[in-house]
Steps between C-alpha positions, in 0.01 A plus 500: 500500500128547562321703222341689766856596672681545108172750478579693842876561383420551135290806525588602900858416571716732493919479418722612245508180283082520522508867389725429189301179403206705491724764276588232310130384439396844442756542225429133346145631470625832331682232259203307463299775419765610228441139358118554483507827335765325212216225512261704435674680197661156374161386436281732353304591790644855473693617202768757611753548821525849564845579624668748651633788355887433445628336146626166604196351592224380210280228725315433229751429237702289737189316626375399151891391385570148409721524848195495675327208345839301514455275830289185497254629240350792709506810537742605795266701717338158666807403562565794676246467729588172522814595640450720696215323719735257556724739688237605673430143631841446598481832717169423641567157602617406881413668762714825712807287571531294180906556488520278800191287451535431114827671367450378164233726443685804578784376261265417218365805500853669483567251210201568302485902555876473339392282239246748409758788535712370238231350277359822465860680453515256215148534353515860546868437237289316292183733478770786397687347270236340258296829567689771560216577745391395889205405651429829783298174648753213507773769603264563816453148567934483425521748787280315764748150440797727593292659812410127552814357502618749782230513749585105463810480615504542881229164549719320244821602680372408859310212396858371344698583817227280695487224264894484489500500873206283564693222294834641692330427836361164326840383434672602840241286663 
């Protein structure tokens, strides 16, 4: 696809798979963002994560664990960001009618948004039980996977239905 055409449909189209990808971009970035404010916390730049008022959440504790210096030598709010800009790029890319044009976009974004569902499920697990504590900030981020994952589904499920029949037609030829 032309740039200038993927440009047109990017920010003018209009469907229902468009309006969830941008969802879906808009809560990446609300992820993202989590991941910078951990960042910013995880490495001195500010020194405390306010949190809401209810007793299960201590950011900062959580944040400053051994848990959250655990993965490839790092802190783990990079690698949030990390991740979630690579959703975003897999909902951004191809243009208005990517589940017929390039299915396997569609379907790796449905693979990765449920790869971050459960990986945060699981990290959330882990964050409780060596803390007794959660991050109000990862739990955000946990939320906007889940919301992910479903505004995926549709695309993934129609780009499936034409890539199973596209090969269907294929072999009937």
């Amino acid at each position: 696809m032309e740039p200038r055409q993927l440009s047109e449909e990017l920010r003018k189209g209009q469907s229902d798979d468009l309006t969830r990808r941008r969802l879906i971009v808009g809560l990446s970035t609300l992820g993202g963002a989590m991941g910078q404010i951990v960042t910013l916390y995880q490495t001195g730049v500010i020194s405390d994560l306010p949190d809401p008022p209810i007793p299960i959440f201590d950011s900062s504790k959580v944040d400053a664990s051994n848990y959250a210096y655990s993965r490839f030598n790092s802190p783990d709010g990079p690698l949030m960001i990390l991740n979630y800009a690579i959703t975003a790029w897999l909902a951004s890319a191809g243009g208005k009618d990517r589940a017929r044009n390039t299915p396997w976009l569609p379907i790796a974004m449905a693979g990765k948004t449920l790869m971050d569902s459960v990986l945060s499920a699981e990290l959330a697990r882990e964050e409780w039980s060596e803390n007794e504590a959660l991050c109000a900030y990862c739990q955000v981020a946990t939320l906007a996977s889940f919301a992910s994952f479903a505004l995926a589904i549709p695309e993934a499920l129609a780009a499936t239905r034409y890539w199973l029949g596209k090969r269907d037609s294929v072999k009937n030829s």
